[in-house]
Backbone as CSV, one residue per row, in Angstrom:
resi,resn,N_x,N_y,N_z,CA_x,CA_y,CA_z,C_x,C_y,C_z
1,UNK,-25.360,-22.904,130.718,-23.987,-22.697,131.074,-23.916,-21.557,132.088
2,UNK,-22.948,-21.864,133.035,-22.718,-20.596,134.100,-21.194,-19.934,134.071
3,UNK,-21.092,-19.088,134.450,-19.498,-18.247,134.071,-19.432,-17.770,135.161
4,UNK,-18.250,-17.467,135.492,-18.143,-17.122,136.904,-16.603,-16.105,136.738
5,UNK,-16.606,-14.873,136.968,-14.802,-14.147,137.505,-14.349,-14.533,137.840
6,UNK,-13.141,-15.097,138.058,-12.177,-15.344,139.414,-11.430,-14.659,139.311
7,UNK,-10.702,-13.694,138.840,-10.172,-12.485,138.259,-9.829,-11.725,136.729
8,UNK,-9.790,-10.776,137.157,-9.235,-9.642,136.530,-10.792,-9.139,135.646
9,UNK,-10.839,-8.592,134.729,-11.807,-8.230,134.207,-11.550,-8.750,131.981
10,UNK,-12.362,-9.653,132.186,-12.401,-10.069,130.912,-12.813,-9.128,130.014
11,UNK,-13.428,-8.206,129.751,-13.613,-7.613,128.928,-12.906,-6.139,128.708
12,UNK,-11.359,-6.246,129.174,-10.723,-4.915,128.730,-9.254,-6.196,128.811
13,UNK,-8.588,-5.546,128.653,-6.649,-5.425,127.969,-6.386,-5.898,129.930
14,UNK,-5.540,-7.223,129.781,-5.109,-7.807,130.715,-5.098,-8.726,131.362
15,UNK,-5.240,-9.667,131.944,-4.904,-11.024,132.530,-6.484,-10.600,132.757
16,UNK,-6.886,-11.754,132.835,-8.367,-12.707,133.050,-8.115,-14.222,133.846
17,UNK,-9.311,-14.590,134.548,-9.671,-15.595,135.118,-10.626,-15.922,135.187
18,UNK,-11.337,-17.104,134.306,-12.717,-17.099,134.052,-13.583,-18.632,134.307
19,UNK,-14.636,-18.827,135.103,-14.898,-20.575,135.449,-16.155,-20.821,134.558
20,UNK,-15.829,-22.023,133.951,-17.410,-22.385,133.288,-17.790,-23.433,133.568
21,UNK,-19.307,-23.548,133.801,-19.961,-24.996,134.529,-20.867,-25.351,133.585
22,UNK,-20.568,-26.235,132.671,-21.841,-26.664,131.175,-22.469,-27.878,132.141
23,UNK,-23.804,-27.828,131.820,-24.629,-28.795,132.435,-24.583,-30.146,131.598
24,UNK,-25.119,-31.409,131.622,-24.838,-32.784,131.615,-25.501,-32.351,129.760
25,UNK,-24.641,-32.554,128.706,-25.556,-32.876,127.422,-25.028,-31.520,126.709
26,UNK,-24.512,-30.740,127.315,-24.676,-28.902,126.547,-23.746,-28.994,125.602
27,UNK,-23.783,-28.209,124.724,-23.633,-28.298,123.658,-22.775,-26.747,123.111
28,UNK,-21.991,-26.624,122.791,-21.241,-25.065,122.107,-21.243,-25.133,120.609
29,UNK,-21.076,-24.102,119.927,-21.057,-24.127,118.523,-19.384,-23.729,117.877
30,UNK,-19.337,-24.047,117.090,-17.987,-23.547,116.437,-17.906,-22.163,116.413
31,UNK,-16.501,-21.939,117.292,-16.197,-20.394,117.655,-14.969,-20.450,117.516
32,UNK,-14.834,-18.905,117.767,-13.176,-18.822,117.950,-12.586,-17.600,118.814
33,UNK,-12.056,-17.277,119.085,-10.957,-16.517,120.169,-9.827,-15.573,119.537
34,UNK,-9.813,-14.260,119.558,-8.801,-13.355,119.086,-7.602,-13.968,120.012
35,UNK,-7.578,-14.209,121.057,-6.770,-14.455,121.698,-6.242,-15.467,122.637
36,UNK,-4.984,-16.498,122.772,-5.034,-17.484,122.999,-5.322,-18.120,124.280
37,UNK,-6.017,-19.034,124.715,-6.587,-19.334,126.112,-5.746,-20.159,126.334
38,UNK,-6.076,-20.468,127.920,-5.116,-21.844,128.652,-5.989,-22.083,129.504
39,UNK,-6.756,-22.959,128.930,-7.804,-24.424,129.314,-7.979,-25.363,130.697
40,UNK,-8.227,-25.180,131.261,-7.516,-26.061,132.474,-9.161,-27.271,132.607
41,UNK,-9.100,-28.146,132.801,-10.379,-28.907,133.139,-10.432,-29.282,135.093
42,UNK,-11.708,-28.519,135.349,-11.559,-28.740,136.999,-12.108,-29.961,137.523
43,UNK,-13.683,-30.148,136.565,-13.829,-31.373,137.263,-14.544,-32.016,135.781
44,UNK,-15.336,-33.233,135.711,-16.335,-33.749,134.768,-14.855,-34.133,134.036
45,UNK,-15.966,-34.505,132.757,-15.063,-34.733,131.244,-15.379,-33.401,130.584
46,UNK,-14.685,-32.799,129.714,-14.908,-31.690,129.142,-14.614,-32.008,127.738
47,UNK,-15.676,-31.793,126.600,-15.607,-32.642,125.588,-15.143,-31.151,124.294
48,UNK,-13.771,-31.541,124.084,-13.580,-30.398,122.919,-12.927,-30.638,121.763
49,UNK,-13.484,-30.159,120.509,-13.001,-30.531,118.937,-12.209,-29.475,118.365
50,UNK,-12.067,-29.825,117.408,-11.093,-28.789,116.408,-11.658,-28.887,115.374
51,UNK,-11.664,-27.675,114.481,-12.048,-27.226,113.234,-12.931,-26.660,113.135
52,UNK,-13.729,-26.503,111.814,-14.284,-25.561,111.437,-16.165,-26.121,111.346
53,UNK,-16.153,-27.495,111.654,-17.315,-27.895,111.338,-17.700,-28.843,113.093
54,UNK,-18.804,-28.681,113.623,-18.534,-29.358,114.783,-19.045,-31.093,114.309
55,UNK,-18.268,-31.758,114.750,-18.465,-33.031,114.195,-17.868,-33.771,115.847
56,UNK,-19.127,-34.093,116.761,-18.471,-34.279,117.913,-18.029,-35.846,118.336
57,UNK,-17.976,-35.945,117.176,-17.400,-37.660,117.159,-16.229,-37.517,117.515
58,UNK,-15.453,-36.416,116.721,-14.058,-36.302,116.838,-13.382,-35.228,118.194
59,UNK,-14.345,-34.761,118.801,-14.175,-34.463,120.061,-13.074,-35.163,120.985
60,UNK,-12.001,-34.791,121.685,-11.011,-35.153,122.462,-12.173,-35.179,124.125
61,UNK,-11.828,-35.957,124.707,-12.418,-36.162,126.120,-11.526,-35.382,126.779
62,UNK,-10.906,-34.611,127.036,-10.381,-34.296,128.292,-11.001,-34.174,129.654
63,UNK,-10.395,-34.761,130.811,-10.440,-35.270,132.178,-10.064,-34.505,132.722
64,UNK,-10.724,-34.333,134.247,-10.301,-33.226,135.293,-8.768,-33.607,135.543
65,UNK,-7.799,-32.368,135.337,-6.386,-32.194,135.987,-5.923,-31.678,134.645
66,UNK,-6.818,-31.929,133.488,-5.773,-31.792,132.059,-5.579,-30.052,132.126
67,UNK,-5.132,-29.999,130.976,-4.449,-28.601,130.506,-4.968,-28.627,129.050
68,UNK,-5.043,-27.995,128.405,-5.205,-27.586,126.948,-4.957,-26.109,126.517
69,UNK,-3.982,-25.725,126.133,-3.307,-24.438,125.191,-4.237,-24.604,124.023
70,UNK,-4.631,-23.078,124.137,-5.349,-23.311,122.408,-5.258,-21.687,122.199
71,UNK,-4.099,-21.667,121.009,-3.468,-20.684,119.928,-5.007,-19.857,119.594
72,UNK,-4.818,-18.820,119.192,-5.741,-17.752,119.330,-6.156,-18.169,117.804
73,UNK,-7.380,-17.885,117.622,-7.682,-17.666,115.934,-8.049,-18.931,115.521
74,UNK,-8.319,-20.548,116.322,-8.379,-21.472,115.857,-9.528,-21.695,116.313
75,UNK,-10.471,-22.318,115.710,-11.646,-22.397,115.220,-12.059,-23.844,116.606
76,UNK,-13.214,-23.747,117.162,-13.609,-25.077,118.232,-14.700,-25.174,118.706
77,UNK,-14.668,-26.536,119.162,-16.257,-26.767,119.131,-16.037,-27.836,120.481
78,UNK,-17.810,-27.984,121.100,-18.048,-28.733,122.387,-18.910,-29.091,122.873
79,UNK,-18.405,-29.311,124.421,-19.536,-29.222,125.461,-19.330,-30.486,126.583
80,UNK,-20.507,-30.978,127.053,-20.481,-31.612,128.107,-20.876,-32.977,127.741
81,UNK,-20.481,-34.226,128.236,-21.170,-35.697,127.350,-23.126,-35.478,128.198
82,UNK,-23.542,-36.615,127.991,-25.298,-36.258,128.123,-25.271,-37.060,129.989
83,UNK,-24.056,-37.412,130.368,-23.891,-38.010,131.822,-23.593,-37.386,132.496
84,UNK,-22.906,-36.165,132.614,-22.480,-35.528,133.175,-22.008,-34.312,133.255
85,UNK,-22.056,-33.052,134.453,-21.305,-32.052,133.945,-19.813,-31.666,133.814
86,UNK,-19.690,-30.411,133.446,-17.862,-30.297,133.427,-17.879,-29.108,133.718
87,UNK,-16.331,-28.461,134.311,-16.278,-27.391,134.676,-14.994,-27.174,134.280
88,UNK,-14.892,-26.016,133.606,-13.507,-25.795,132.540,-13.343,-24.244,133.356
89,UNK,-11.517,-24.017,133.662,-11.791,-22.871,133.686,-10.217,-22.169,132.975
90,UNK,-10.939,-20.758,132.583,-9.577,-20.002,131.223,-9.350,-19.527,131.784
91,UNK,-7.763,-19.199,131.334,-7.077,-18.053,131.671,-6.324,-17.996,130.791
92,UNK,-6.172,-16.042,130.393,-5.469,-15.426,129.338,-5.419,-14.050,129.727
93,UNK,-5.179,-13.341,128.374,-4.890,-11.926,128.046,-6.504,-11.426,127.455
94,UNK,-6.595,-10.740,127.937,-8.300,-9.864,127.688,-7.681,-8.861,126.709
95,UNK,-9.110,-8.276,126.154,-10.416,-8.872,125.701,-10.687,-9.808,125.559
96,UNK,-11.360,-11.073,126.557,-12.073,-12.053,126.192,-13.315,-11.984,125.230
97,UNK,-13.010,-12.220,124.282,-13.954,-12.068,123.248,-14.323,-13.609,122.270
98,UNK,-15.805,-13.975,122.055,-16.142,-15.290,121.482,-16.709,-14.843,120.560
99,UNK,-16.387,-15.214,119.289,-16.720,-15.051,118.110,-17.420,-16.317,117.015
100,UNK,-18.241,-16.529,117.105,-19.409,-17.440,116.466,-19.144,-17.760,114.923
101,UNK,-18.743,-19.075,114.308,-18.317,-19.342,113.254,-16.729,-19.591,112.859
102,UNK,-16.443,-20.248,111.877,-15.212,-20.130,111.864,-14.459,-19.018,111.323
103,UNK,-12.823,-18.838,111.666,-12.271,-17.499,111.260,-12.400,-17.301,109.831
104,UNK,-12.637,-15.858,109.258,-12.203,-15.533,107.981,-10.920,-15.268,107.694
């Protein structure tokens, strides 16, 4: 996976702009976010689930142009299908912070 700035500084208090490029097959683990993101898909399929267990059957496909809001504190899981890559990029309120497992 590659990450890229496009602004502000993710790791202190304030607007962020952040690009991610998962290669064809990649894979994320169930995480979660103090704080709520806004998802945008730039190009590929960008493959993302909900809950607490990654079960990527139930993965939503989202397609380049979509949008996805996702409420802070909720638990998700992913990645890229094994055809192709995707390029997702966030924007929110910093501390961007990823937290591994689901919330307590």
């Amino acid at each position: 996976m590659k990450l890229a700035v496009i602004s502000g500084d993710p790791s202190k208090t304030g607007a962020y702009t952040v690009r991610l490029m998962f290669p064809a097959g990649y894979r994320f683990p169930v995480h979660w976010h103090p704080g709520a993101e806004n998802l945008t898909v730039v190009s590929g399929t960008f493959q993302l689930g909900m809950g607490n267990t990654a079960k990527l059957g139930r993965a939503q496909e989202l397609r380049a142009g979509r949008l996805h809001l996702h409420p802070a504190r909720h638990a998700h899981f992913g990645g890229s299908p094994t055809t192709s890559p995707s390029v997702i990029q966030l924007h929110g309120q910093g501390p961007f912070q990823v937290i591994v497992g689901p919330p307590t």
